[in-house]
C-alpha distance (Angstrom), angle and dihedral (degrees) to the residues before:
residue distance angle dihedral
X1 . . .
X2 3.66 . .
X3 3.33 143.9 .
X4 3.36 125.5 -122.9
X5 3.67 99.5 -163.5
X6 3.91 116.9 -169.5
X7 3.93 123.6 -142.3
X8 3.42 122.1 -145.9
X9 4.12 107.8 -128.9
X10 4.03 113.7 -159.5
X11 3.25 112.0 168.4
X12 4.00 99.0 -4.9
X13 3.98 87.9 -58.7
X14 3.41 117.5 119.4
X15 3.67 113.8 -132.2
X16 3.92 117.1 -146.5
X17 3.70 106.1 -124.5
X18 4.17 93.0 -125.3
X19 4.12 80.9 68.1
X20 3.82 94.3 57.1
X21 3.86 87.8 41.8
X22 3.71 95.4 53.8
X23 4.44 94.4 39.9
X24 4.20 78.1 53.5
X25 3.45 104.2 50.0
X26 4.32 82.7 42.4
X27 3.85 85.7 58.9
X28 3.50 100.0 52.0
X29 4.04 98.2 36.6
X30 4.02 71.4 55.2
X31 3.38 89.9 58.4
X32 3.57 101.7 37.1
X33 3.79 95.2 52.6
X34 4.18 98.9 80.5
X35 3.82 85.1 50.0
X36 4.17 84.0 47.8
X37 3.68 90.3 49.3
X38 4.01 91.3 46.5
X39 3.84 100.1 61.0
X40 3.86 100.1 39.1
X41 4.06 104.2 -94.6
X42 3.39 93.3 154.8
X43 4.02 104.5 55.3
X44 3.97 85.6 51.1
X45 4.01 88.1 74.7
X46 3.97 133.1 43.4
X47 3.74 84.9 -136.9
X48 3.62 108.8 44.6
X49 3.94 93.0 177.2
X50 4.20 99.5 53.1
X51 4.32 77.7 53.9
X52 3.20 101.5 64.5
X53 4.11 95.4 31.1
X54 4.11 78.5 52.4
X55 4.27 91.4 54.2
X56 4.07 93.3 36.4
X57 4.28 77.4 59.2
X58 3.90 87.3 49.1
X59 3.71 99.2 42.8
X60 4.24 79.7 45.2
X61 3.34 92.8 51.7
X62 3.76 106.7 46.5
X63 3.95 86.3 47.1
X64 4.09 92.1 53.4
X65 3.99 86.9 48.8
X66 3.65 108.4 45.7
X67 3.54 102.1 37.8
């Protein structure tokens, strides 16, 4: 099986598909991060910052491998 992967073209570049993937999963870590702040993410870890760099890779990561 293969994949049919489809560019993103703005301008007449062609954007690789990882770069929509990553400006994505920045948007909705975006997103996520009042709900984050809300219920306390950031006392659960002594460095609050390599968290949420840590779930940005997840949220990156599940994007690049399902679609």
């Amino acid at each position: 099986m293969t994949n049919t992967y489809q560019e993103l073209v703005i301008g007449g570049v062609l954007i690789a598909p990882i770069v929509s993937y990553a400006a994505i999963a920045l948007f909705a870590f975006l997103m996520l991060r009042p709900l984050l702040r809300f219920v306390g993410f950031a006392r659960a870890f002594s460095n609050p910052s390599l968290a949420e760099f840590c779930l940005y890779v997840a949220m990156f990561g599940i994007l690049a491998s399902f679609f």
